[in-house]
ZAMAR-669990 format. One record per residue: x, y, z of N, C-alpha, C in turn; residue in three letters; residue number from 1. Coordinates in Angstrom, 2 decimals, always signed. Layout:
<sites>
+---------+---------+---------+---------+---------+---------+---------+---------+---------+------+-----+
!     npx !     npy !     npz !    capx !    capy !    capz !     cpx !     cpy !     cpz ! rest !  nr !
+---------+---------+---------+---------+---------+---------+---------+---------+---------+------+-----+
!       X !       Y !       Z !       X !       Y !       Z !       X !       Y !       Z !  ALA ! NUM !
...
+---------+---------+---------+---------+---------+---------+---------+---------+---------+------+-----+
</sites>
This chain:
<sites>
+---------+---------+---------+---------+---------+---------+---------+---------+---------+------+-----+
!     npx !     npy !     npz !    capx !    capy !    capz !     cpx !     cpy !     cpz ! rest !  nr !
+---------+---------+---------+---------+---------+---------+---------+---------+---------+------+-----+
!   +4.41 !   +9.68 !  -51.42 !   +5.07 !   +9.42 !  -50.18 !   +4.22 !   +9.96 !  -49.04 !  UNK !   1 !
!   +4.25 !   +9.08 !  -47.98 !   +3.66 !   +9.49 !  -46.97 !   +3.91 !  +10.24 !  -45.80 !  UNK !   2 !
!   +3.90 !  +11.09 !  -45.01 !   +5.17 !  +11.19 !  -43.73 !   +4.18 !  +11.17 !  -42.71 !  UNK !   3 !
!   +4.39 !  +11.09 !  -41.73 !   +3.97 !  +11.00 !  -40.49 !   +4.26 !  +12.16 !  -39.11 !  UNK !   4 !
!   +3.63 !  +12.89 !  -38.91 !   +4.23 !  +13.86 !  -37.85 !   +3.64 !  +12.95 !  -36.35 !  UNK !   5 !
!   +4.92 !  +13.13 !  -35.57 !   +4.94 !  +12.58 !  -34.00 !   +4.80 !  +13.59 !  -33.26 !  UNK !   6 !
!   +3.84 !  +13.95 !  -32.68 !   +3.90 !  +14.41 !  -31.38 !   +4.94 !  +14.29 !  -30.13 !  UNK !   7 !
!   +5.92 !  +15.23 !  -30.14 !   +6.65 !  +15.82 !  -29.17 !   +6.36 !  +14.81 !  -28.09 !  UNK !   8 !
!   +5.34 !  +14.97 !  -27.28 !   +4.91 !  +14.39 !  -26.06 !   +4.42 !  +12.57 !  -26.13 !  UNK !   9 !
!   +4.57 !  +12.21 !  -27.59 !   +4.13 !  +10.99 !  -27.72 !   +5.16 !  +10.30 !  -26.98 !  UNK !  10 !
!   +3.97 !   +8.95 !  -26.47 !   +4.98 !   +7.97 !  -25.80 !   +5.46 !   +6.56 !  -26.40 !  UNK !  11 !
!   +6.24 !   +6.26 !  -26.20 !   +6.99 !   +5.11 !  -27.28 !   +6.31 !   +3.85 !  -27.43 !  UNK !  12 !
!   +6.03 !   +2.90 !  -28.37 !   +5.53 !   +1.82 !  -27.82 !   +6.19 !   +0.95 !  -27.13 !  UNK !  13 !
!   +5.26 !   -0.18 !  -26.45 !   +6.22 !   -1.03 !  -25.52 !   +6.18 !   -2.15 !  -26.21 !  UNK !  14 !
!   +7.06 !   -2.93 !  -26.08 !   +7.21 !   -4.09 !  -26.67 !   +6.25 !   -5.07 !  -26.29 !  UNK !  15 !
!   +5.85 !   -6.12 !  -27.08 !   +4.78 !   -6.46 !  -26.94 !   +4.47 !   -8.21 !  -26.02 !  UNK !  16 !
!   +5.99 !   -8.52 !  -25.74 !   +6.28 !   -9.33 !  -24.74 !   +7.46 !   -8.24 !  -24.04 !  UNK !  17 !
!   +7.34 !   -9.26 !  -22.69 !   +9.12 !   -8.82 !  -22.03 !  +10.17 !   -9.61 !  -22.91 !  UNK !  18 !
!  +11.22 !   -8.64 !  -22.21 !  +12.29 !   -9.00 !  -22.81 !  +13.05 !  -10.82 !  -22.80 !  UNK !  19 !
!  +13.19 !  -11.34 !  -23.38 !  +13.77 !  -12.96 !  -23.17 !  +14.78 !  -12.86 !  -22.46 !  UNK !  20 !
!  +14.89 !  -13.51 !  -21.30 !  +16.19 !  -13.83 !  -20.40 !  +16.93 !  -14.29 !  -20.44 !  UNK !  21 !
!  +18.38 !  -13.88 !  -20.31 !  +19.76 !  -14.52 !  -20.43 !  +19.72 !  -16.18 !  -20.20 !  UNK !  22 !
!  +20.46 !  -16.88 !  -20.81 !  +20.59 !  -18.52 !  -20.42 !  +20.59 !  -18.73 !  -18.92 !  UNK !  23 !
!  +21.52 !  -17.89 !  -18.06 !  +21.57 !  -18.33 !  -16.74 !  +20.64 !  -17.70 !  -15.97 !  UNK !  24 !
!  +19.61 !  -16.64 !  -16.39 !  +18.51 !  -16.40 !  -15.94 !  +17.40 !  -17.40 !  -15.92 !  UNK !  25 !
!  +16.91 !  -18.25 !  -17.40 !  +16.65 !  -18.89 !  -17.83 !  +16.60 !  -20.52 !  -17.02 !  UNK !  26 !
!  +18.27 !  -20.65 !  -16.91 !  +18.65 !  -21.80 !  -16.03 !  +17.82 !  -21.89 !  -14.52 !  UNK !  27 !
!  +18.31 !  -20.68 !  -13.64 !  +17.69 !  -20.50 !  -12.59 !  +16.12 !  -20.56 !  -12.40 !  UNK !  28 !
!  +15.57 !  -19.99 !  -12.99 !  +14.37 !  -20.33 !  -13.16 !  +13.51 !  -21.59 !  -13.31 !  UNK !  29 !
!  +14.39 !  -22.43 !  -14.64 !  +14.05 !  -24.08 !  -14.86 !  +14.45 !  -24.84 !  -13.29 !  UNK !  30 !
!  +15.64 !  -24.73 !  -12.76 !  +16.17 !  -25.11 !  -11.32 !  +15.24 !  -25.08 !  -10.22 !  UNK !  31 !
!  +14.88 !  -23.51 !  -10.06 !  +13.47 !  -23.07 !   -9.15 !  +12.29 !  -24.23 !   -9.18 !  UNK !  32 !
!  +11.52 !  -24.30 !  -10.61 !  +10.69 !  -25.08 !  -10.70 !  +11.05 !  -26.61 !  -10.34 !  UNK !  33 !
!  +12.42 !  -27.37 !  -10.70 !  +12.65 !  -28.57 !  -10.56 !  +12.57 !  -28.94 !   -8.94 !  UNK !  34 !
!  +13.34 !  -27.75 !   -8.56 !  +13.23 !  -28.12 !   -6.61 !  +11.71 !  -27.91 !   -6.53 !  UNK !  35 !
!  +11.18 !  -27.28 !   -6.92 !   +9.80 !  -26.97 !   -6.25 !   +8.51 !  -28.01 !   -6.83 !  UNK !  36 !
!   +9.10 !  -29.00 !   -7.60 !   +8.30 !  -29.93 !   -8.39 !   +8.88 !  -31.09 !   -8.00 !  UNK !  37 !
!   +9.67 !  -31.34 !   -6.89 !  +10.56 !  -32.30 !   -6.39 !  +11.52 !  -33.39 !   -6.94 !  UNK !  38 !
!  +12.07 !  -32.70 !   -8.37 !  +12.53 !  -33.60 !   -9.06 !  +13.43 !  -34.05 !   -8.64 !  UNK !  39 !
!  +14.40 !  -34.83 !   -9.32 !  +15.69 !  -36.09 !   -8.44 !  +16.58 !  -35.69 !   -9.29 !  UNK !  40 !
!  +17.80 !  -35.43 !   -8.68 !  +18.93 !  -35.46 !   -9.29 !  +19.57 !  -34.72 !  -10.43 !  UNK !  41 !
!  +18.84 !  -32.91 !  -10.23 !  +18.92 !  -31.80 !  -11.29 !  +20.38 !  -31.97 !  -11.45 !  UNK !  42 !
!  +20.71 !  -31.84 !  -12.79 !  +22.12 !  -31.74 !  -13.38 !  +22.04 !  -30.64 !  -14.35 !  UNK !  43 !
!  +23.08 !  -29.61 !  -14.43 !  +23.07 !  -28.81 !  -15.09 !  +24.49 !  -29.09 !  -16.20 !  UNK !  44 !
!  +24.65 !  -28.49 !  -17.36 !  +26.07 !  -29.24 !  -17.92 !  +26.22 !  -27.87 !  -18.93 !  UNK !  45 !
!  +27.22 !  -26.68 !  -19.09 !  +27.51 !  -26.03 !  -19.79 !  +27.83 !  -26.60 !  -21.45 !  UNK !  46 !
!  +27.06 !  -26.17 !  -22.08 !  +27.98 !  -26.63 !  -23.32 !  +27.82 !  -25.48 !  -24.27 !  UNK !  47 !
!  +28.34 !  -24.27 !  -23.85 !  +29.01 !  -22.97 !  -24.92 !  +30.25 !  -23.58 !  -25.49 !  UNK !  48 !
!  +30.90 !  -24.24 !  -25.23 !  +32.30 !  -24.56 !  -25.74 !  +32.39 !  -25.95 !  -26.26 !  UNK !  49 !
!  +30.81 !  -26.84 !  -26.45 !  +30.67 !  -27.90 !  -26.87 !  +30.11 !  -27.92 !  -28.04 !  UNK !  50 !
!  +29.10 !  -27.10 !  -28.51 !  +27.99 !  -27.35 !  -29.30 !  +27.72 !  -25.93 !  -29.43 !  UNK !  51 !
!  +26.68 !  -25.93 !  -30.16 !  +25.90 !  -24.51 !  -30.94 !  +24.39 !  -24.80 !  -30.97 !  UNK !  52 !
!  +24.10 !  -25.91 !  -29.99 !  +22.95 !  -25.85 !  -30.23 !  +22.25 !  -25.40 !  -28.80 !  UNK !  53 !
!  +23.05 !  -25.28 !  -27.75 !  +22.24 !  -24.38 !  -26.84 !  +23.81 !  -23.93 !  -25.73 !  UNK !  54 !
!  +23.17 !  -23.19 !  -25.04 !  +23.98 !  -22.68 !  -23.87 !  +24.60 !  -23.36 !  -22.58 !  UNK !  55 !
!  +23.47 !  -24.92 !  -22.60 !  +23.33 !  -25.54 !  -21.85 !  +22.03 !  -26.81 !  -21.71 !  UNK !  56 !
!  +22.06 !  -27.46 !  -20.75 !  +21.32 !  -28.53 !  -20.61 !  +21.09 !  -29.07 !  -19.41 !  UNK !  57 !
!  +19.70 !  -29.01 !  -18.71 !  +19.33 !  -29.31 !  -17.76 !  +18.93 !  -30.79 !  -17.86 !  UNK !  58 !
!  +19.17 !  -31.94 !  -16.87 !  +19.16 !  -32.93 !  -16.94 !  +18.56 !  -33.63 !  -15.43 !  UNK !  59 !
!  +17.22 !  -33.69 !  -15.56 !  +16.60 !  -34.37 !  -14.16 !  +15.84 !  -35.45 !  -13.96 !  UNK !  60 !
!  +15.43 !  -35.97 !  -12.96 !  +14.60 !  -36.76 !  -13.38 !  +13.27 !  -37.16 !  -12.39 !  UNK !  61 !
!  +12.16 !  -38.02 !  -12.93 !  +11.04 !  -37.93 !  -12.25 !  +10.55 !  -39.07 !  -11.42 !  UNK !  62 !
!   +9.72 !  -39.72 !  -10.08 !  +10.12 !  -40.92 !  -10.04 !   +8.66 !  -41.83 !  -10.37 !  UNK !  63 !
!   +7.95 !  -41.21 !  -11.59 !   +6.76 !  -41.68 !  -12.01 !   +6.52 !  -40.83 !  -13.88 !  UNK !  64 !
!   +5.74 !  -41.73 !  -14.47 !   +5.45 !  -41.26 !  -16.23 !   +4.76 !  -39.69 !  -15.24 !  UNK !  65 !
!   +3.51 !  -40.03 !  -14.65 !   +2.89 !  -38.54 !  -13.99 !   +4.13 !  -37.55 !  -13.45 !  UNK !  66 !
!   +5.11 !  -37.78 !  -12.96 !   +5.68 !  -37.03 !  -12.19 !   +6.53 !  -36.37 !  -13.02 !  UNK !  67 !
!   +7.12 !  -37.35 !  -14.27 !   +7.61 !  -36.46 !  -15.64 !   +6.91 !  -35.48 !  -16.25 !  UNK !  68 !
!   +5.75 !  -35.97 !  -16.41 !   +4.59 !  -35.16 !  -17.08 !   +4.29 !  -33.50 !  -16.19 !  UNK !  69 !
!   +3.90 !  -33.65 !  -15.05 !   +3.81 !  -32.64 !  -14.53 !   +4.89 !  -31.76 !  -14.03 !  UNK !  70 !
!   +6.11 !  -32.24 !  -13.70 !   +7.71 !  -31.01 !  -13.90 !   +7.64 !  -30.81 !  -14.86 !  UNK !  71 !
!   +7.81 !  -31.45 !  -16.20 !   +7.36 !  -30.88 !  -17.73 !   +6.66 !  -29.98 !  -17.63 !  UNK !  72 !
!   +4.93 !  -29.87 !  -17.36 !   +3.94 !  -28.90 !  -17.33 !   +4.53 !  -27.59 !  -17.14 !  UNK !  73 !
!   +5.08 !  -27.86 !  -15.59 !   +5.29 !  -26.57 !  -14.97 !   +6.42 !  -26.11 !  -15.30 !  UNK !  74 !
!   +7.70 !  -26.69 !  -15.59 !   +8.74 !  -25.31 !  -16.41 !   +8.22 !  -24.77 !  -17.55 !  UNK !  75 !
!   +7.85 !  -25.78 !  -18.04 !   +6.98 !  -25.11 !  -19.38 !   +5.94 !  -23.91 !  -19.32 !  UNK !  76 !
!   +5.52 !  -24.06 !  -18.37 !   +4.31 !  -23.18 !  -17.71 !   +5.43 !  -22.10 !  -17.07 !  UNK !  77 !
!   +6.33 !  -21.93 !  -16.62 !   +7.05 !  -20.94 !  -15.97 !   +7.98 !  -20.08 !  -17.08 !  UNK !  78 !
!   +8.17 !  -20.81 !  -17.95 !   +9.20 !  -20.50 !  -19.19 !   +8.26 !  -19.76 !  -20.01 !  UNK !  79 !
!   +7.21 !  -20.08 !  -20.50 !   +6.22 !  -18.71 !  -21.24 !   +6.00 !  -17.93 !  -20.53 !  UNK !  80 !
!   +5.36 !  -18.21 !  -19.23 !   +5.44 !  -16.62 !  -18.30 !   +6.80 !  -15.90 !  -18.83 !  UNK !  81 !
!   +7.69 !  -16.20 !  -18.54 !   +8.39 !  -15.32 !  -18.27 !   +8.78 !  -14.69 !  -20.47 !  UNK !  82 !
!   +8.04 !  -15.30 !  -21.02 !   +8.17 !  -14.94 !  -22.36 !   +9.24 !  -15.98 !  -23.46 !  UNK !  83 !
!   +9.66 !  -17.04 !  -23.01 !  +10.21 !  -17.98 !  -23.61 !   +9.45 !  -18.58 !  -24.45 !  UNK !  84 !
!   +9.33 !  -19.16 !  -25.66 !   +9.10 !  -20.30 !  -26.42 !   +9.22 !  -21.25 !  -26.16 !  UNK !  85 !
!   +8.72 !  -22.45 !  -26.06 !   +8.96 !  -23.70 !  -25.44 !   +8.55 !  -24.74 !  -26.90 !  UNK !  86 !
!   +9.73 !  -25.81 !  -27.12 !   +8.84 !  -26.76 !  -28.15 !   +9.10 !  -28.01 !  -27.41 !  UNK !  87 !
!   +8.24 !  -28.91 !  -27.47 !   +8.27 !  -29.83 !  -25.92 !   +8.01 !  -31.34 !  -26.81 !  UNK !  88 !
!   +8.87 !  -32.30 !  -26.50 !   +8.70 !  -33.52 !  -27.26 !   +8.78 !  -34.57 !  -26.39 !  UNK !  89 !
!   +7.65 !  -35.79 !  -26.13 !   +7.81 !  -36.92 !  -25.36 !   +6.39 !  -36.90 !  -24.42 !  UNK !  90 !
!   +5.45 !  -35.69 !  -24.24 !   +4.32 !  -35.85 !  -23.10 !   +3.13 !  -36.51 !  -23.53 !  UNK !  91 !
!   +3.27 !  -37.19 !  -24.54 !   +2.44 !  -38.40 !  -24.44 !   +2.49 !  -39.48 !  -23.50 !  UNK !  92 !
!   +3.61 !  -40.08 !  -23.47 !   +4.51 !  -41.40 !  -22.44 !   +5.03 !  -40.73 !  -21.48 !  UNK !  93 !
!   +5.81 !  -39.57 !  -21.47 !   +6.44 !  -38.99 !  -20.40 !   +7.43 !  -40.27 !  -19.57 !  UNK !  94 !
!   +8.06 !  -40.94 !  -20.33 !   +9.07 !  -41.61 !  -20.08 !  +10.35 !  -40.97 !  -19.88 !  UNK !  95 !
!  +10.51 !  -39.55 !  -21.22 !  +11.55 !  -38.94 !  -21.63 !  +11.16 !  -37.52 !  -21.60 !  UNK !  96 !
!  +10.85 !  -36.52 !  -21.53 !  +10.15 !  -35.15 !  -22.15 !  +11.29 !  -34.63 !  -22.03 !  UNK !  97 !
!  +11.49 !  -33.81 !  -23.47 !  +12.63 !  -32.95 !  -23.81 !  +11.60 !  -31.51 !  -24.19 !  UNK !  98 !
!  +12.36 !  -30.46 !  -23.58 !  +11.74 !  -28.94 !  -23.44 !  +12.75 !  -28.36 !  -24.01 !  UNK !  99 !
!  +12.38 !  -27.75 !  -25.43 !  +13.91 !  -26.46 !  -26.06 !  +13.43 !  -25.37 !  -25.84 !  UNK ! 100 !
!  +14.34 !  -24.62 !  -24.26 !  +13.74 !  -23.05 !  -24.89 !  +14.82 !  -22.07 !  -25.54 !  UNK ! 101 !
!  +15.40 !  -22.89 !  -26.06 !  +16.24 !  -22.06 !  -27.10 !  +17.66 !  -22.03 !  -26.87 !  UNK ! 102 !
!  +18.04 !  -21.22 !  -25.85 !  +19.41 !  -21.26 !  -24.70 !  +19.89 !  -22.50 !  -23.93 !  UNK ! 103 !
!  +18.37 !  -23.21 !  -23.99 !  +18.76 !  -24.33 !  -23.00 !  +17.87 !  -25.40 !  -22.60 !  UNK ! 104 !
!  +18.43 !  -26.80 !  -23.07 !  +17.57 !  -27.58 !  -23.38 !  +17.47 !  -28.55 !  -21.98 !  UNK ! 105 !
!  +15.96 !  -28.97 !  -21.88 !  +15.72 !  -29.71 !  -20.63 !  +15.32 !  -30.89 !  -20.68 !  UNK ! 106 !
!  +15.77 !  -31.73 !  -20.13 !  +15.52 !  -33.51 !  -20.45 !  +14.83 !  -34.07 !  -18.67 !  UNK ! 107 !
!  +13.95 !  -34.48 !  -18.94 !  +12.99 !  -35.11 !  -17.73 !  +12.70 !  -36.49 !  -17.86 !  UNK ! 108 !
!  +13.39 !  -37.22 !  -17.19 !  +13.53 !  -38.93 !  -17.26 !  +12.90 !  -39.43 !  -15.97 !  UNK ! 109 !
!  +12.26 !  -40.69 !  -16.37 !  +11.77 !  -41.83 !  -15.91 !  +13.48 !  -42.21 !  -15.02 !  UNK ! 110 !
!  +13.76 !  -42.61 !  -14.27 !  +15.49 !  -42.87 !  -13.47 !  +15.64 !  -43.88 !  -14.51 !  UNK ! 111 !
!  +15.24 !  -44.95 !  -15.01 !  +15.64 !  -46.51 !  -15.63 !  +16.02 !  -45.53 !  -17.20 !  UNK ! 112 !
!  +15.14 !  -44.60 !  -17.51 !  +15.23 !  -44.12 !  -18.88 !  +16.64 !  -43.34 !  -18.91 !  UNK ! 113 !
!  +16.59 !  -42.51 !  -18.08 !  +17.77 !  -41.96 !  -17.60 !  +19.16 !  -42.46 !  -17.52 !  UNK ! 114 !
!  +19.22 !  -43.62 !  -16.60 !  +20.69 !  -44.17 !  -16.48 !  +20.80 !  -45.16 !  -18.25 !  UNK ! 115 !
!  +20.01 !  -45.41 !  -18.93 !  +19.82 !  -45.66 !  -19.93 !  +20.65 !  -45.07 !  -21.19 !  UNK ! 116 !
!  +20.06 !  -43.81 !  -21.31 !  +20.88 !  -42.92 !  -22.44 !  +21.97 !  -42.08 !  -22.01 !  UNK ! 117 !
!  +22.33 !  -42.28 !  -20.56 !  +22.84 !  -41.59 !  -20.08 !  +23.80 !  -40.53 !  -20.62 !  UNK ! 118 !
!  +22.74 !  -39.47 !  -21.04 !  +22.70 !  -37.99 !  -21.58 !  +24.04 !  -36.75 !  -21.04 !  UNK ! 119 !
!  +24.34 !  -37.82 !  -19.57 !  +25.01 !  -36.51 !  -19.26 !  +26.77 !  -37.03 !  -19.02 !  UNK ! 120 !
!  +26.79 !  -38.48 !  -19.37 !  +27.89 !  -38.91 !  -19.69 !  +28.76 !  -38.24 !  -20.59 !  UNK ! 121 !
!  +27.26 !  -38.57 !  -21.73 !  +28.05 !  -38.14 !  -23.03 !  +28.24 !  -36.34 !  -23.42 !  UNK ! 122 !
!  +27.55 !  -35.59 !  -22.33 !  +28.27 !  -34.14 !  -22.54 !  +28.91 !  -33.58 !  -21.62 !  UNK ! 123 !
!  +29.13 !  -34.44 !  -20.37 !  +29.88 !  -33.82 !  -19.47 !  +31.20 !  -34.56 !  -19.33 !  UNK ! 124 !
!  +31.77 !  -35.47 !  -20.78 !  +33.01 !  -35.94 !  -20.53 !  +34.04 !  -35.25 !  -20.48 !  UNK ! 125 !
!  +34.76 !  -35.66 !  -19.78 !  +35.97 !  -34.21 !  -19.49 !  +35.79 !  -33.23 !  -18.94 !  UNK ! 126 !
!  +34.36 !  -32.88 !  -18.71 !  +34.03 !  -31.72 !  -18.55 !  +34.15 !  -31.09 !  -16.50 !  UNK ! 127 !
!  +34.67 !  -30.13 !  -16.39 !  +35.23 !  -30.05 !  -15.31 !  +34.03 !  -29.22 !  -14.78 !  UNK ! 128 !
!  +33.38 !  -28.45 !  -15.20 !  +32.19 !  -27.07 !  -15.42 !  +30.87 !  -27.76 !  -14.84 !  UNK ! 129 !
!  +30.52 !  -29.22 !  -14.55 !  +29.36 !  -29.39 !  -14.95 !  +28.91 !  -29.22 !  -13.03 !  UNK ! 130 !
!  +27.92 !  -28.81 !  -12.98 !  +27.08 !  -28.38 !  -11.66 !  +26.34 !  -29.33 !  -11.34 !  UNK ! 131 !
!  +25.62 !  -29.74 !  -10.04 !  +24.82 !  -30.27 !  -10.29 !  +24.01 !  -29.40 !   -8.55 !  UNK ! 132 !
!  +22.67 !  -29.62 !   -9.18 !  +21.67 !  -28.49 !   -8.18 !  +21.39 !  -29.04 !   -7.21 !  UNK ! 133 !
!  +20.58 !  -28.20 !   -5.67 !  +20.20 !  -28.77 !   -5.15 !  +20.37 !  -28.50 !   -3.67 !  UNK ! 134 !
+---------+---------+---------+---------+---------+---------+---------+---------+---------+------+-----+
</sites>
């Protein structure tokens, strides 16, 4: 057996990212970037009391494949800063790009793609909670 003696005065280690931010920390942040990337028509839609697969769902859209592509870039780019995971599906075409960072999933539409699957029909039915930014 091995033991280890600590020095009294030793200092603790630090964790080796920051800490991951609450969903509505999280939210605000994705929001920040959407106004500041000029997206159209941020929708936010609670679903703790819908699903288990996130906290929520940001729902915006872009008015070019480039203009999807690059609001994509940059939450994505703002969401690891701040120590999030990001798994990002669609930035080939950027018709659609879906961003999971875990708490809260982000959908970036083409407007035609958008009123199309219309994503936020189907989770904000009934739903009295749902925000929309801006």
């Amino acid at each position: 057996m091995v033991s280890r003696q600590v020095a009294s005065d030793a200092v603790p280690l630090q964790p080796a990212s920051p800490k991951r931010p609450e969903a509505e920390e999280t939210i605000r942040l994705i929001l920040a970037r959407l106004d500041d990337m000029k997206a159209e028509d941020p929708l936010t839609i609670d679903l703790r009391d819908k699903s288990a697969i996130a906290d929520a769902v940001v729902i915006a859209s872009g008015r070019s494949n480039r203009h999807v592509g690059s609001i994509a870039d940059r939450v994505v780019e703002d969401l690891r800063a701040a120590g999030i995971r990001t798994r990002v599906e669609g930035m080939p075409h950027c018709d659609w790009v879906l961003i999971d960072a875990g708490d809260v999933i982000v959908h970036v539409f083409r407007p035609e793609v958008r009123s199309f699957y219309a994503l936020e029909k189907m989770w904000a039915a009934g739903d009295t909670g749902t925000r929309r930014a801006g």
